[in-house]
C-alpha positions as CSV (number, residue, x, y, z in Angstrom):
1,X,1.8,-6.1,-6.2
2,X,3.0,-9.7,-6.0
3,X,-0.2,-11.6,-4.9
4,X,-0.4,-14.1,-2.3
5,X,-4.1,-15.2,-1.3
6,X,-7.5,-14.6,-1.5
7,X,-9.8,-15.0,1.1
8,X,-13.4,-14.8,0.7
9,X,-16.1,-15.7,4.0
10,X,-19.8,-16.1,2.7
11,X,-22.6,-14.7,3.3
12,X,-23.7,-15.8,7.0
13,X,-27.4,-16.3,6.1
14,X,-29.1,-18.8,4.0
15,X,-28.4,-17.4,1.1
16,X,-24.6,-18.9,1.0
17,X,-25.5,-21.7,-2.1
18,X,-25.2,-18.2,-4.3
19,X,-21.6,-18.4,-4.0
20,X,-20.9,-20.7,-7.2
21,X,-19.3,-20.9,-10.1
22,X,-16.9,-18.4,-8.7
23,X,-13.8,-17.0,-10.9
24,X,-11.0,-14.1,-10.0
25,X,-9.0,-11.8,-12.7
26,X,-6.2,-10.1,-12.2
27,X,-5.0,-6.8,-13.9
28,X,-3.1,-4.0,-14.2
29,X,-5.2,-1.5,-14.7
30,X,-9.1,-0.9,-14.1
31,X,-10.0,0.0,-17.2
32,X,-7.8,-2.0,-19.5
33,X,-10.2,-3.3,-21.7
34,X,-8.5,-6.5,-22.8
35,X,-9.6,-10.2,-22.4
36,X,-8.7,-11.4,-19.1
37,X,-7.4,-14.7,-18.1
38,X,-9.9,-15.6,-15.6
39,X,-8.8,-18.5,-12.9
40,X,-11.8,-21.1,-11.5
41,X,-12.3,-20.9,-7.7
42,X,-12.8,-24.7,-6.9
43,X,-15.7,-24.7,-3.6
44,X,-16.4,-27.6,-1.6
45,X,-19.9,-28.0,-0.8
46,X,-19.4,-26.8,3.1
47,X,-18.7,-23.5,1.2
48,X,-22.1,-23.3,-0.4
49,X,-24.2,-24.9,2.3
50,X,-23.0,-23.7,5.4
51,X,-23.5,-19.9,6.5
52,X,-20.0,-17.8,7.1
53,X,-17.8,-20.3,5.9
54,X,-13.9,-19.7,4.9
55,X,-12.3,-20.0,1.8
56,X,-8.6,-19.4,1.0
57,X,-7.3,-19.2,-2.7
58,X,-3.8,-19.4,-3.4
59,X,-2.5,-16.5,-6.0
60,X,1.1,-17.3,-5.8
61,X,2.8,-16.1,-9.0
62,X,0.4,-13.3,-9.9
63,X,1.1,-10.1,-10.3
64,X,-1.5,-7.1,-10.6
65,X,-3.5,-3.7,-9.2
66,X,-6.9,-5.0,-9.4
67,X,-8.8,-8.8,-8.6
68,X,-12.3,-8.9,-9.9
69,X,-14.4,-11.6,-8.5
70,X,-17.9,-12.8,-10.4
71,X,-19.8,-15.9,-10.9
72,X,-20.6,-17.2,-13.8
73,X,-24.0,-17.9,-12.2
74,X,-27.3,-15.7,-12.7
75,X,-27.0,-14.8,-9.0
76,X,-26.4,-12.3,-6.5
77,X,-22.7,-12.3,-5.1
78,X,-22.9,-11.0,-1.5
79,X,-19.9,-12.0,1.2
80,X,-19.6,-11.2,4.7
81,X,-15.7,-10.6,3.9
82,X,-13.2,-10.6,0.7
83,X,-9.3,-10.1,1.3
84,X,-6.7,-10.2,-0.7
85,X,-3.2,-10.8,0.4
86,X,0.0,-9.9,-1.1
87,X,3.1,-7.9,-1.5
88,X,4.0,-4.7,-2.6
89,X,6.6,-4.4,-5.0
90,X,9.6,-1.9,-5.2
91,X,9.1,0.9,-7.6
């Protein structure tokens, strides 16, 4: 799948500051067992401090089956909403 975006909308309650240090991955295959390139997701502080806030990623140029979001963080990831955005590709 040619990637486009990702979307994520915290956590609406006040709990939202456990969004951070956020990364994505992108891969082929679930299981691949290889080192991943992982890509920083850059927050502004409204995205940390205020409940249910948006934020929109660009993934232009990737290509892949699977994103996997984490923090880097000792912390609990919960969103209200994650979407990704993209493409499917001709077989």
């Amino acid at each position: 799948m040619r990637l486009s975006t990702l979307v994520l909308i915290n956590r609406s309650d006040n709990l939202s500051d456990r969004a951070r240090q956020l990364f994505f991955s992108v891969h082929e295959q679930d299981d691949d067992g290889g080192s991943r390139e992982s890509q920083a997701i850059v927050t502004e502080d409204s995205f940390l401090t205020t409940p249910g806030s948006r934020l929109a990623v660009s993934m232009v140029g990737r290509r892949g089956r699977f994103v996997s979001v984490f923090s880097t963080a000792v912390t609990a990831l919960h969103f209200s909403d994650l979407q990704i955005w993209g493409t499917p590709e001709a077989c």
